[in-house]
VOKE-987469 format. One record per residue (C-alpha): x, y, z; residue in one letter; residue number from 1. Coordinates in nm, 2 decimals, padded with zeros to 4 digits. Layout:
REM residues N
      px      py      pz  type  seq
       X       Y       Z     A  NUM
...
This chain:
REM residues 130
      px      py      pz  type  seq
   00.64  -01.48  -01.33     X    1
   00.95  -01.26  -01.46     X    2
   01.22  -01.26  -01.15     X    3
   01.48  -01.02  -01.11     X    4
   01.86  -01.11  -00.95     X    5
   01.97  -00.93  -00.66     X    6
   02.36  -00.75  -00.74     X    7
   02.46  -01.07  -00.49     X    8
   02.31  -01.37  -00.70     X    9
   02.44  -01.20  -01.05     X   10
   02.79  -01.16  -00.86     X   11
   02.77  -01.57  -00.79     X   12
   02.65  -01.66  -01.14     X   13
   02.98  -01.40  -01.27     X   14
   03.19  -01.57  -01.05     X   15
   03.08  -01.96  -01.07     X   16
   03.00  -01.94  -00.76     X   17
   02.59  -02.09  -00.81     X   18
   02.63  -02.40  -00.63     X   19
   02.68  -02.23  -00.29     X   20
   02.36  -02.01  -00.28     X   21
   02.13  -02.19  -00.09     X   22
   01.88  -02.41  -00.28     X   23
   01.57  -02.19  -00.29     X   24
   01.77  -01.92  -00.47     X   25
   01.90  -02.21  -00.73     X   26
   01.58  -02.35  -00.80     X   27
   01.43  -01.99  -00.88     X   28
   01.72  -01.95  -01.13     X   29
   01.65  -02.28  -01.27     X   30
   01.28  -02.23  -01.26     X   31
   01.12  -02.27  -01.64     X   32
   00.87  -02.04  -01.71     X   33
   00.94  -01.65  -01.65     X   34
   01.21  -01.48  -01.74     X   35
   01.53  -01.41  -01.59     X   36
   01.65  -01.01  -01.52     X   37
   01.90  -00.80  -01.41     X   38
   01.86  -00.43  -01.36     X   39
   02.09  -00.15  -01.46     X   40
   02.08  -00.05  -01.08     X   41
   02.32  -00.39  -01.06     X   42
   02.53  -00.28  -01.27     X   43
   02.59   00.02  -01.17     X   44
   02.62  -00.05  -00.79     X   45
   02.88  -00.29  -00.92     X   46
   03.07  -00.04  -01.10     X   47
   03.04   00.21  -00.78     X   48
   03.19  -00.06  -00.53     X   49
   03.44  -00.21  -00.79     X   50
   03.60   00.14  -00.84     X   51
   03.67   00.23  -00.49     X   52
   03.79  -00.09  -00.34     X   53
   03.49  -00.28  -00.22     X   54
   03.44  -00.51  -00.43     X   55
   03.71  -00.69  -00.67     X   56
   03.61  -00.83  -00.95     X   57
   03.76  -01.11  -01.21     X   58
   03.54  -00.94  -01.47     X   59
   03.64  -00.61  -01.62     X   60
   03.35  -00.37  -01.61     X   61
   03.31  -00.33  -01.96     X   62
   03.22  -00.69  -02.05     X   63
   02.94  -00.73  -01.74     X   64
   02.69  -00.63  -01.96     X   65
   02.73  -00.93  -02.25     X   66
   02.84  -01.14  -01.94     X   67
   02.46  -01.14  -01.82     X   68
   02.35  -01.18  -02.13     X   69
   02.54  -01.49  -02.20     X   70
   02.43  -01.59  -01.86     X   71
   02.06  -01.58  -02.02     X   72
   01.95  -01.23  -01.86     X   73
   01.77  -00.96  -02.00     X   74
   01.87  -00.64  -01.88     X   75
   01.60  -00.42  -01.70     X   76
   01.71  -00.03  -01.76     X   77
   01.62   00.20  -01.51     X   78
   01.33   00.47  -01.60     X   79
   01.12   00.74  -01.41     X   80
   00.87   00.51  -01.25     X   81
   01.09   00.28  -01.11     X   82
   01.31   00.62  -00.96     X   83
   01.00   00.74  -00.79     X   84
   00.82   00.49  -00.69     X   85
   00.72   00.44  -00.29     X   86
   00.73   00.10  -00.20     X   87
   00.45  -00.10   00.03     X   88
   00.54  -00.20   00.25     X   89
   00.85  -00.03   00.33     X   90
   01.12  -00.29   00.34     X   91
   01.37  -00.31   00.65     X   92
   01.69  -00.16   00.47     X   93
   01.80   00.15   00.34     X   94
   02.04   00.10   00.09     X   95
   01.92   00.29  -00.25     X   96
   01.99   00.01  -00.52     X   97
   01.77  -00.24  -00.28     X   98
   01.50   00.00  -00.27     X   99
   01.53   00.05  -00.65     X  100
   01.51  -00.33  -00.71     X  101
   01.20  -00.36  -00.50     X  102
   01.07  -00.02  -00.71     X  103
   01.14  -00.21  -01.06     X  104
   00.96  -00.57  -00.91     X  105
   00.68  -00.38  -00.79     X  106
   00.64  -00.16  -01.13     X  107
   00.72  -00.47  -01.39     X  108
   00.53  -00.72  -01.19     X  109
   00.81  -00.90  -01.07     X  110
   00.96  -01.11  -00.77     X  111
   01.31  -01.02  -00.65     X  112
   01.56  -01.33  -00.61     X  113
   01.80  -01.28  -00.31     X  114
   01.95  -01.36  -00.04     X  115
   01.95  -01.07   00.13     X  116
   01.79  -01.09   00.48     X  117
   01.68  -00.79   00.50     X  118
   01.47  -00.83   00.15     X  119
   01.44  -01.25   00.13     X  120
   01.09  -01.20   00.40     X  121
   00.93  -00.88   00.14     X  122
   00.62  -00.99   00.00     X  123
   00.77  -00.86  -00.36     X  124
   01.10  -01.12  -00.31     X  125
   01.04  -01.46  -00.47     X  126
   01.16  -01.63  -00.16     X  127
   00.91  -01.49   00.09     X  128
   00.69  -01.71   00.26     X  129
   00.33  -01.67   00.10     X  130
């Protein structure tokens, strides 16, 4: 099955920063068989959070885009379904680009790979118990 990286795990793969997610996360990266994602929702919460001080980067904006796909991602863009979409069941957070995520993994048939807590226990993350 196709899984699509939370903002966090792309951050760690940018950063070389892989062998410190915890091994569940790793062996979904590493998984054979479905592809590997990132939405445009990731880039662009990265570009919000880089430009007003949240989050520095090593990477200038610019180049995230051929730095995922070096890393062997496909980018998922953002359409109408995925912006309108209710998800079931509701997950615990609030934050917009998590809620997006979940939108595009339920739409594109997908499982979400995070680390989030508050997304790692949705049924739509790849990490939650069956």
């Amino acid at each position: 099955m196709p899984r699509l990286l939370d903002t966090h795990i792309f951050i760690a793969l940018l950063e070389g920063r892989s062998e410190q997610l915890p091994a569940s996360v790793r062996q979904e990266i590493q998984a054979k068989g479905g592809a590997l994602y990132l939405s445009v929702a990731s880039l662009w919460e990265i570009a919000i959070k880089s430009r007003i001080g949240k989050l520095p980067l090593h990477t200038r904006l610019h180049d995230l885009p051929d730095a995922a796909r070096q890393a062997g991602l496909i980018l998922l863009p953002i359409n109408e379904h995925h912006a309108l979409h209710t998800i079931s069941p509701e997950p615990s957070t609030r934050d917009p680009f998590d809620r997006l995520l979940l939108a595009q993994c339920a739409i594109e048939n997908m499982r979400l790979v995070t680390i989030d807590r508050a997304l790692a226990d949705h049924p739509l993350s790849a990490t939650a118990a069956p």
